[in-house]
C-alpha atoms as a printed R data frame, in Angstrom:
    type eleno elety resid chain resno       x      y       z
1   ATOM     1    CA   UNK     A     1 176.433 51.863 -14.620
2   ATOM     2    CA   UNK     A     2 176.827 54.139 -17.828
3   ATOM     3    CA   UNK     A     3 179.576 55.857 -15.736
4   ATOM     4    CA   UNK     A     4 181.589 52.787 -15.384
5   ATOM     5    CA   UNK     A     5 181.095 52.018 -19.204
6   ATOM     6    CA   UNK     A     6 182.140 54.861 -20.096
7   ATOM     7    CA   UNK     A     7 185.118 55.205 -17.801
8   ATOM     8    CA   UNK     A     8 186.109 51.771 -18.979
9   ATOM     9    CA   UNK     A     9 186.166 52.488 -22.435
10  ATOM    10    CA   UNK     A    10 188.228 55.514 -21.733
11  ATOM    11    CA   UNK     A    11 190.666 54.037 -19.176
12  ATOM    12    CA   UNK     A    12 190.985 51.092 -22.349
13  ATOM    13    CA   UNK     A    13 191.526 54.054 -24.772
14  ATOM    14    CA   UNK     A    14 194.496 55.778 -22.639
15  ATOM    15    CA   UNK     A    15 196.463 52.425 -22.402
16  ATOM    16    CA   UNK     A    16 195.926 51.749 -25.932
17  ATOM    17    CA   UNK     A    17 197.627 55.089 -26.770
18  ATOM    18    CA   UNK     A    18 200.263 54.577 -24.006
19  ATOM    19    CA   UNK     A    19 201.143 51.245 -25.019
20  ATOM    20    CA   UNK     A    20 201.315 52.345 -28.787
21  ATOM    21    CA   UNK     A    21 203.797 55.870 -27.749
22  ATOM    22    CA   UNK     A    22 206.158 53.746 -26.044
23  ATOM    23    CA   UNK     A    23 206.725 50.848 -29.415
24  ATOM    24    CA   UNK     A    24 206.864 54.346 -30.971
25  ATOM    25    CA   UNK     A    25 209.657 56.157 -28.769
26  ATOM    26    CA   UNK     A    26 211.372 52.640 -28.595
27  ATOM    27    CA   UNK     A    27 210.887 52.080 -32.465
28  ATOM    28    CA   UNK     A    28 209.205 49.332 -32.631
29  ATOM    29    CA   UNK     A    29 207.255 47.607 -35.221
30  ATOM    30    CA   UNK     A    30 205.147 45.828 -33.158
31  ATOM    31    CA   UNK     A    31 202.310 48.250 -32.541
32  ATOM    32    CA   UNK     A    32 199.604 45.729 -31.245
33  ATOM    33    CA   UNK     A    33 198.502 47.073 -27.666
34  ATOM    34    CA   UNK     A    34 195.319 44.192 -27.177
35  ATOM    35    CA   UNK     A    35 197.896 41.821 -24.983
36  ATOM    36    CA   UNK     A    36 198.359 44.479 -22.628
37  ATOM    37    CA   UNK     A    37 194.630 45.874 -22.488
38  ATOM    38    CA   UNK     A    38 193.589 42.127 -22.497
39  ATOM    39    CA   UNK     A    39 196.175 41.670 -19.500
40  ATOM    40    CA   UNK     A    40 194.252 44.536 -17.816
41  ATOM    41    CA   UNK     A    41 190.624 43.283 -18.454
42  ATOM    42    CA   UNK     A    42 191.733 40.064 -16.936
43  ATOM    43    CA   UNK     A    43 192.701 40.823 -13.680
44  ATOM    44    CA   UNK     A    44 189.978 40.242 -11.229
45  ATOM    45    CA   UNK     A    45 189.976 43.634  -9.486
46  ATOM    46    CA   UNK     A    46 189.326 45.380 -12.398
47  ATOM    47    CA   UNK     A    47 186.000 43.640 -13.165
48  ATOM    48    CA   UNK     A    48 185.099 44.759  -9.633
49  ATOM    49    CA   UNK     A    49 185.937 48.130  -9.835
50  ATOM    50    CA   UNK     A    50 183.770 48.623 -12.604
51  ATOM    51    CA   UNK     A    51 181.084 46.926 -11.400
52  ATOM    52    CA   UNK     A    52 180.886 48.751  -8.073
53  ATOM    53    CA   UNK     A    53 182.100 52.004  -9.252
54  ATOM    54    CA   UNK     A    54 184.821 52.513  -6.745
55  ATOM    55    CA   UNK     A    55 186.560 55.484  -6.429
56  ATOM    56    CA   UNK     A    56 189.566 53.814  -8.792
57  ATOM    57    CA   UNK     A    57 187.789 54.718 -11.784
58  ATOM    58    CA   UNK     A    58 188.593 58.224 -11.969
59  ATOM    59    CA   UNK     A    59 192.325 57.453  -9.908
60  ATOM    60    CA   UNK     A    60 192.922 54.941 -13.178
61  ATOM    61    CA   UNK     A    61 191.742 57.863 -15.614
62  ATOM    62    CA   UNK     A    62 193.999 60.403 -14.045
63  ATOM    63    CA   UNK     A    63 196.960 58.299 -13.111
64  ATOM    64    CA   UNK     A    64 196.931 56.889 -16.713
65  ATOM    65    CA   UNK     A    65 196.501 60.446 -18.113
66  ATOM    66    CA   UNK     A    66 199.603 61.340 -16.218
67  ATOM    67    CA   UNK     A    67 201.635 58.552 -17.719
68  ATOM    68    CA   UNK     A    68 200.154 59.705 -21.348
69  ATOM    69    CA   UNK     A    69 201.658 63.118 -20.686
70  ATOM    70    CA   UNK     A    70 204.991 62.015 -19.927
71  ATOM    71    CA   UNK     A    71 205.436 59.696 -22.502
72  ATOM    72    CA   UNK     A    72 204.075 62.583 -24.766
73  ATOM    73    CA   UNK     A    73 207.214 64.430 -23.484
74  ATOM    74    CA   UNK     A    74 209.849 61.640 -24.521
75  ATOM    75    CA   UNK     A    75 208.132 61.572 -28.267
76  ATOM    76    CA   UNK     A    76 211.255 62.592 -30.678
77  ATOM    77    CA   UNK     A    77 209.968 65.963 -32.167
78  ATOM    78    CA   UNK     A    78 211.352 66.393 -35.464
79  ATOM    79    CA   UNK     A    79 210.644 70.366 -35.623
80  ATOM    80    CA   UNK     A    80 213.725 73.133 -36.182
81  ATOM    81    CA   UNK     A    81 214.653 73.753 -32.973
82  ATOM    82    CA   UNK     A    82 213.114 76.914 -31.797
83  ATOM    83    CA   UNK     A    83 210.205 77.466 -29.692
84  ATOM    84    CA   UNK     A    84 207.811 74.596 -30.351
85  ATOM    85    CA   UNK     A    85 209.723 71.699 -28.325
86  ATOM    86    CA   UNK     A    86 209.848 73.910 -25.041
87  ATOM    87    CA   UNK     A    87 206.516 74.578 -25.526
88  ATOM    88    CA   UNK     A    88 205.427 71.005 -25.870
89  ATOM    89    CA   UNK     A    89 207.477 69.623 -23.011
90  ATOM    90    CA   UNK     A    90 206.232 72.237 -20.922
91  ATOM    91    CA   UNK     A    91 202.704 71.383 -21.835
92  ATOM    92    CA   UNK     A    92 203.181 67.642 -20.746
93  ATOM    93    CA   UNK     A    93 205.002 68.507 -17.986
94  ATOM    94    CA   UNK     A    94 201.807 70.823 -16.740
95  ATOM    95    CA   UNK     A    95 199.376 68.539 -17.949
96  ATOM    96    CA   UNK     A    96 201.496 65.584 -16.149
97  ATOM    97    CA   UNK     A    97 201.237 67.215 -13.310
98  ATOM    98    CA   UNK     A    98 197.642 69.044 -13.032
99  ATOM    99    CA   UNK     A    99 196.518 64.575 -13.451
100 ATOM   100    CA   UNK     A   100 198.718 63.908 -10.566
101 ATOM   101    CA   UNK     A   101 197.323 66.781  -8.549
102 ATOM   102    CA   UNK     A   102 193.773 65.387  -9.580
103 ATOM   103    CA   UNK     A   103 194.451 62.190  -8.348
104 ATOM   104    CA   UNK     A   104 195.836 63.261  -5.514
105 ATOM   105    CA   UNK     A   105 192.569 64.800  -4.628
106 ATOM   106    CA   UNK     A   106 190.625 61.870  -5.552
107 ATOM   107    CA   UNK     A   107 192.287 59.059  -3.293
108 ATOM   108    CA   UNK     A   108 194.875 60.681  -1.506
109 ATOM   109    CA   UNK     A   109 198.465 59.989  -1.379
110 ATOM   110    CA   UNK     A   110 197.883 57.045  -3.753
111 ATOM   111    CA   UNK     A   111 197.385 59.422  -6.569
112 ATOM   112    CA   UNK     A   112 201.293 60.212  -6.521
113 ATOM   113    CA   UNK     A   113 201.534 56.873  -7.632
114 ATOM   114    CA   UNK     A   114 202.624 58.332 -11.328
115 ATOM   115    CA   UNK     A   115 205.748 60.299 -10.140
116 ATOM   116    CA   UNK     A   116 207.345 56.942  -9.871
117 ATOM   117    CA   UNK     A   117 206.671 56.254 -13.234
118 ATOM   118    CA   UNK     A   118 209.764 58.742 -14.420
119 ATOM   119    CA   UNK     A   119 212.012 57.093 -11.712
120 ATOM   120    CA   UNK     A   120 211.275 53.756 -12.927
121 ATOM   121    CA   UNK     A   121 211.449 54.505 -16.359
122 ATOM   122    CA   UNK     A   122 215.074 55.618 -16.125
123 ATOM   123    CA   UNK     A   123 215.999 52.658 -14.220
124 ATOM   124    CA   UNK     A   124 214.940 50.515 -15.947
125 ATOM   125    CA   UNK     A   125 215.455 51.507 -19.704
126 ATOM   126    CA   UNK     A   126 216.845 55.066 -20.040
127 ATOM   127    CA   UNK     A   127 219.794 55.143 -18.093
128 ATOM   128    CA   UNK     A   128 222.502 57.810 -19.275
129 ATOM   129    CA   UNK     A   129 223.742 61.167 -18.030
130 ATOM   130    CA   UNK     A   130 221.490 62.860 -20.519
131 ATOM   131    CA   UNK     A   131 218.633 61.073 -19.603
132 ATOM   132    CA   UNK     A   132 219.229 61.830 -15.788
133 ATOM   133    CA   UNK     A   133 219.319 65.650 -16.382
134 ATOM   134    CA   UNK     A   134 216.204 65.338 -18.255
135 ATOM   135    CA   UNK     A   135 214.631 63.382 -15.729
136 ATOM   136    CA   UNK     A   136 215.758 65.469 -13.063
137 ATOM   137    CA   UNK     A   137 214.581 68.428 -14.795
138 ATOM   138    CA   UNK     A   138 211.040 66.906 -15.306
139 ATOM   139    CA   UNK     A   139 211.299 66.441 -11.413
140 ATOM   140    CA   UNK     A   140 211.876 69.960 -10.549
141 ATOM   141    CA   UNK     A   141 209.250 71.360 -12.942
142 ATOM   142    CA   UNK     A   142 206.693 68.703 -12.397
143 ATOM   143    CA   UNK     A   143 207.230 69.231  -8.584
144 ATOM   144    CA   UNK     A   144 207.069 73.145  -8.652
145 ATOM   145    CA   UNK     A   145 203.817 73.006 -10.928
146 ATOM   146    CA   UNK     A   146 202.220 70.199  -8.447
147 ATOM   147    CA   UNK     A   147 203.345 72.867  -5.246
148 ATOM   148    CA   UNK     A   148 201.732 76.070  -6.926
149 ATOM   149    CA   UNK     A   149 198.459 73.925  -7.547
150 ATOM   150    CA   UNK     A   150 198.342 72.946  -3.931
151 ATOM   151    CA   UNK     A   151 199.624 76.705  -2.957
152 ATOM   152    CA   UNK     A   152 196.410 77.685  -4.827
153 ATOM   153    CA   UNK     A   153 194.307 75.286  -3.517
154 ATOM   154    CA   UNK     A   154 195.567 75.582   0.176
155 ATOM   155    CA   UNK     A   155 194.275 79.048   0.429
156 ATOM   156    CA   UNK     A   156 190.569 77.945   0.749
157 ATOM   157    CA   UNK     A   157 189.854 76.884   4.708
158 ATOM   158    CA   UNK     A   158 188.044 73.711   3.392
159 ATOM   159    CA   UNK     A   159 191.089 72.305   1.930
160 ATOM   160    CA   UNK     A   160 193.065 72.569   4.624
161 ATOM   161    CA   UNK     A   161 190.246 71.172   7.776
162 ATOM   162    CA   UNK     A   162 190.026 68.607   5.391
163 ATOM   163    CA   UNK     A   163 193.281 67.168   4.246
164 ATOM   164    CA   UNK     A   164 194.478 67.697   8.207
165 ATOM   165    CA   UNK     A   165 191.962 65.818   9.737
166 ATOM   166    CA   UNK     A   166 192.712 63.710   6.197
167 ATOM   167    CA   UNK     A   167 196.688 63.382   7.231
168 ATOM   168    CA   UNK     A   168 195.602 63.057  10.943
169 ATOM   169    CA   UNK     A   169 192.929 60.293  10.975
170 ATOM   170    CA   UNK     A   170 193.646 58.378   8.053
171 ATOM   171    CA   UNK     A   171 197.396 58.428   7.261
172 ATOM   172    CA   UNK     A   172 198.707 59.007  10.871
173 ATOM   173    CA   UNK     A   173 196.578 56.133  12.331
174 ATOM   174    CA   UNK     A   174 197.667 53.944   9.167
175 ATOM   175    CA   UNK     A   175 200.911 54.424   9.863
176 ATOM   176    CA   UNK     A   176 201.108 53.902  13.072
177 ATOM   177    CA   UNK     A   177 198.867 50.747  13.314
178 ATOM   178    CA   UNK     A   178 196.138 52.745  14.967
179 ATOM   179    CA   UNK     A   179 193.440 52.258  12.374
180 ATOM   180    CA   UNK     A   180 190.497 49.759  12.449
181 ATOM   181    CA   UNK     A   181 191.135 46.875  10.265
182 ATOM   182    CA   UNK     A   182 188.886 43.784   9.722
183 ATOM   183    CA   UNK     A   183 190.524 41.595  12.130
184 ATOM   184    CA   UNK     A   184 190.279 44.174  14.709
185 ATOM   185    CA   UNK     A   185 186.572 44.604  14.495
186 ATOM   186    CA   UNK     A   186 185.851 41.056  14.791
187 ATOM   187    CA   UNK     A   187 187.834 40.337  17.867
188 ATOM   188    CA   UNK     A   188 185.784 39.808  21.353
């Protein structure tokens, strides 16, 4: 139970600090984040993740880690230009994409849930030619920092028995309407 707490209080903390990097990238004097967070604490699955400690707690954490990171990246930096910006972008972009690869490995292919969030974000706010090559950019450097953790990762035999009898059982049967559901248990 002190795990879920604690992870609760965290998972609160991360979308308090999203929701207050976005007013400030956007400019915006309104800096309350408590309708959001109580938004959050409201919905009924989120009581019951926390209460059964679910495997969602640390996917939440990492996911909403990710999203920190890349809003991180889209702060203004008001340094000379010179070395410092790279460096920081290239941080969030690692640090984006090491939480991705972390929630990956947690729950699967459910974890890549945060690359959308850069998609999304363009769409639906951002959308000019500069933003595009950023965000196409941040694509290409997030992906090739997510494929050298897996390239590291891949060489241990574990990793790879598991996530192909992973992609085999769970995903192929899923997606082909193979896999035992609820209503197929309980029919005579």
């Amino acid at each position: 139970k002190l795990f879920c707490f604690v992870f609760l209080i965290v998972n609160a903390f991360l979308i308090h600090r999203i929701v207050l990097l976005f007013h400030k990238i956007h400019n915006k004097e309104n800096t309350s984040s408590w309708p959001v967070l109580m938004l959050w604490l409201l919905v009924p699955i989120t009581f019951w993740v926390y209460k059964n400690n679910v495997l969602e707690i640390l996917l939440t954490t990492f996911t909403l880690s990710a999203i920190l990171c890349f809003f991180r990246m889209l702060l203004p930096h008001k340094t000379p230009a010179g070395v410092f910006f790279p460096v920081c972008t290239g941080l969030a972009v690692f640090c984006f994409s090491f939480f991705v690869f972390c929630a990956f490995l947690t729950k699967g292919l459910t974890g890549l849930f945060p690359l959308a969030v850069p998609f999304l974000y363009f769409i639906v706010l951002e959308r000019t030619r500069e933003k595009l090559k950023k965000l196409l950019l941040f694509y290409f450097t997030a992906s090739a920092f997510l494929l050298s953790f897996f390239l590291i990762i891949y060489n241990q035999e574990d990793f790879r028995n598991y996530f192909s009898h992973y992609f085999s059982e769970q995903v192929g049967k899923s997606l082909s309407g193979e896999r035992e559901t609820a209503d197929f248990r309980f029919k005579t």
